[in-house]
Structure formats: C-alpha cells, structure tokens
C-alpha positions in Angstrom: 17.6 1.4 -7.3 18.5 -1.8 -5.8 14.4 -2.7 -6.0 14.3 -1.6 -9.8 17.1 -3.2 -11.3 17.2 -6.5 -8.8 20.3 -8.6 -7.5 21.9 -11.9 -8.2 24.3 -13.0 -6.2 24.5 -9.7 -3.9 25.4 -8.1 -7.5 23.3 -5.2 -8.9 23.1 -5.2 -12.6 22.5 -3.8 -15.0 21.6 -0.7 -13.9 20.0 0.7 -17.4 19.6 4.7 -16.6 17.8 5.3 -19.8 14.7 2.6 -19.8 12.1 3.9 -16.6 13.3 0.7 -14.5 14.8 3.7 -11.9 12.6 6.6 -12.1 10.5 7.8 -14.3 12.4 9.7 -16.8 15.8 9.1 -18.1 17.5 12.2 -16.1 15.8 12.0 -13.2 17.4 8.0 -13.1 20.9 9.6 -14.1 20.5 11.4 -11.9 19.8 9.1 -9.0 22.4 7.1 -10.0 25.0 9.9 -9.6 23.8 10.4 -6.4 23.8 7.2 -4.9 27.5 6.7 -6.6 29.2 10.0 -5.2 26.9 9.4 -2.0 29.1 5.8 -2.0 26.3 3.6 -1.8 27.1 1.2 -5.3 30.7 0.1 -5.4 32.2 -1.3 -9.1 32.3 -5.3 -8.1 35.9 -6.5 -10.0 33.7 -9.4 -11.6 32.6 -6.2 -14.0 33.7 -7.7 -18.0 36.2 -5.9 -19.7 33.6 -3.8 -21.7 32.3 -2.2 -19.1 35.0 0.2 -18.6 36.1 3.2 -21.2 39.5 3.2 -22.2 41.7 5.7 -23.0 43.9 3.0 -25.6 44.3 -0.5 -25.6 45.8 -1.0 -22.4 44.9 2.7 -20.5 41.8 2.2 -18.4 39.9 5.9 -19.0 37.7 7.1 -16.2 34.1 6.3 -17.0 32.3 3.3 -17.4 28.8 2.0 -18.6 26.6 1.6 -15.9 24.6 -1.2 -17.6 27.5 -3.5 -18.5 28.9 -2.9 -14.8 28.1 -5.3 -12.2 28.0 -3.0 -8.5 27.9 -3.7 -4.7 26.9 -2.2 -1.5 29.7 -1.4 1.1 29.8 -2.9 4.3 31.4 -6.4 5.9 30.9 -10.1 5.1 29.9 -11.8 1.8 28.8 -9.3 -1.0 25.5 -11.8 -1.2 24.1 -11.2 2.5 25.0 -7.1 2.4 22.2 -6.1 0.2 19.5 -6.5 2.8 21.3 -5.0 5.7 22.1 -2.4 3.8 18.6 -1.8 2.7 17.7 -2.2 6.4 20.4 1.0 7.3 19.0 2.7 4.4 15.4 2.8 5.8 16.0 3.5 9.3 17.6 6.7 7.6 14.4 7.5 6.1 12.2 7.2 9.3 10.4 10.6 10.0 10.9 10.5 13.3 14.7 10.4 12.8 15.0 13.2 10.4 15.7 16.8 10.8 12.8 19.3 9.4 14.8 20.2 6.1 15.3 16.5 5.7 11.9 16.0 5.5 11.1 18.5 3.8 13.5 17.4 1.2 12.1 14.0 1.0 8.7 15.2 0.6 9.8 17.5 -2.2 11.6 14.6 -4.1 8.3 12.4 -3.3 6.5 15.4 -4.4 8.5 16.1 -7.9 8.8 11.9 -8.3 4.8 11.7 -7.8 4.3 14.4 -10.6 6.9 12.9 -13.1 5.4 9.4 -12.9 1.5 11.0 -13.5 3.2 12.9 -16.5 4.6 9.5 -17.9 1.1 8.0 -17.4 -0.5 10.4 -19.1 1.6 10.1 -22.6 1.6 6.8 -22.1 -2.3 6.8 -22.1 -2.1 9.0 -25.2 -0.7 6.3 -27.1 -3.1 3.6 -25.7 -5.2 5.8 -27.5 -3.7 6.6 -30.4 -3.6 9.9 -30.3 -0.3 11.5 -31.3 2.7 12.5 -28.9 3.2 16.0 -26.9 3.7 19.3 -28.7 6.3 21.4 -27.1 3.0 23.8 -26.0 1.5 20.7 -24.7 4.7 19.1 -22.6 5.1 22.9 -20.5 1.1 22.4 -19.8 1.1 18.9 -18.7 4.1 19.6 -16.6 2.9 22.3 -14.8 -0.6 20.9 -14.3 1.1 17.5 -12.6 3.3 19.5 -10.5 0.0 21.5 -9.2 -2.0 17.6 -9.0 1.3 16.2 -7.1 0.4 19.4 -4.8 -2.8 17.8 -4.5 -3.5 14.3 -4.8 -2.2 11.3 -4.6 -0.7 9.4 -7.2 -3.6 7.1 -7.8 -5.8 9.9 -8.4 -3.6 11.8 -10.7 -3.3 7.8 -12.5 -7.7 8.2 -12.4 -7.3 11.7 -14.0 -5.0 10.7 -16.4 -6.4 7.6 -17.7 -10.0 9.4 -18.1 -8.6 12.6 -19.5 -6.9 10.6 -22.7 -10.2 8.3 -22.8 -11.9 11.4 -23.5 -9.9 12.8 -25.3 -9.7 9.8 -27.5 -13.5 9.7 -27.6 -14.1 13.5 -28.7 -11.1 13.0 -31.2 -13.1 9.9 -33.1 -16.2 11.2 -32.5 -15.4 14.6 -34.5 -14.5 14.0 -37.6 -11.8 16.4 -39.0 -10.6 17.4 -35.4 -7.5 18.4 -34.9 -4.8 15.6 -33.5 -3.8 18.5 -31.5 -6.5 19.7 -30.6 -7.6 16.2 -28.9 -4.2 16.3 -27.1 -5.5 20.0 -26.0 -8.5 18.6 -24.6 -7.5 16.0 -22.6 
C-alpha cells in the first residue's frame, strides 16, 4: 500500500480504495486496507482536515472516516518521516520464506496466487476495450474468472499478460473481419 499510494513527509495519502492504485479490483483494495488497519500497520496522522472524518452532528465526531481525505502513519519511534522505511524493512523480513511457518506460506502463495489471477482478469477487459469490443457479459465474467484462476495455477503473470493481449487481438481481428458477428460472440472467442 505504502508503494501504491506514495509518501510525503512520512504521510501516506490518499489512500483511494476504489481506483486500482492498491490491488487490482476495488474489494480486494478494501479489503487490504482493512487488514493492514485492524492489523495496526496505518495510524490516522492528527494533520488529517476536518473532512476526513464522519460526524454524527456538528460537533460529535462519528466513527468512520474517508480513507482518501485521511492522511495515515506507520507506528514505531522517532520522526513520522524516517519510519516509513524501517517499517518497510520489518515488514519484509516478515515475508522472508525462510522465516515463515508452512501455512504462512502457503497463505502468501495463495494471496500471490488469487492477486496474480485478478490482475490477468483486469488485463484482459482492459484489452477488450483497446479493442473496442464491448464489456463482459455476466456468462463471460464467471468464464474469464475461472479460466485466470486455472492460468494463475499455471503461469506466470507475464504469460497470462501474453495470453491476454493476443486473445483480445484476435478476437478484435475475427470480430472486424466478419461482418455481422456477434459483439458477444467476439468476447466468446477471445
């Protein structure tokens, strides 16, 4: 997160949960952010505006706030502005594989796994529309999804990238070569 969104000042902000900057889908980014805020790893900084808060009236604070107007921190000791890359340091040492317990990495691999197949699946409607071809069906979302999953099984990301960009090329080439074909049909195809 701290990569995506950057710092300034040992501040991380705005943290914007709904634009890809995270992860590669809006819930999969709320749902990092929750993580890393009940895990205690993003602190609210008290530079945060006024706005960035609910309230319950005029002068009750309420109990949730906006996650791109706040302004966060990383815990630890000495100026907010060298924390940041400590922290990052601790945070990596956690992820060594030589330092984690089997279901731990198991776990990671799953989450690299699940990441790796979201981020082809983005790719891929995102090539569609280079294209011009027209967005998922319902039909067509469940397919894609469970063919990235089985690719993430497989390959690496660039490959599944490779696949995805020749798939809509294709697609976009049989859909303008065949006059009267189906928009669907095209998505179907690649």
């Amino acid at each position: 997160m701290i990569h995506a969104v950057g710092s300034t000042g040992g501040l991380i902000y705005p943290i914007e949960i709904n634009d890809q900057t995270i992860a590669p889908n809006a819930s999969l980014s709320k749902d990092f952010f929750i993580a890393a805020w009940q895990g205690g790893l993003l602190q609210v900084h008290p530079t945060s505006p006024v706005t960035a808060f609910s309230w319950d009236s005029e002068t009750v604070l309420g109990e949730g706030f906006y996650t791109n107007r706040t302004r966060f921190f990383v815990p630890g000791d000495g100026p907010v502005e060298d924390r940041i890359e400590r922290f990052v340091d601790v945070l990596l040492a956690q992820l060594d594989p030589n330092r984690m317990h089997p279901t731990e990495l198991t776990e990671l691999a799953e989450l690299a796994q699940h990441l790796v197949a979201e981020e082809a699946g983005r790719y891929f409607v995102h090539m569609l529309g280079e294209h011009n071809l027209p967005d998922l069906t319902e039909t067509h979302g469940e397919a894609l999804r469970v063919a990235v999953a089985r690719g993430a099984e497989l390959f690496p990301i660039g490959h599944l990238d490779r696949m995805a960009w020749g798939a809509t090329r294709d697609a976009a080439g049989a859909y303008h070569r065949n006059a009267g074909m189906p928009e669907a049909n095209a998505i179907t195809y690649g």
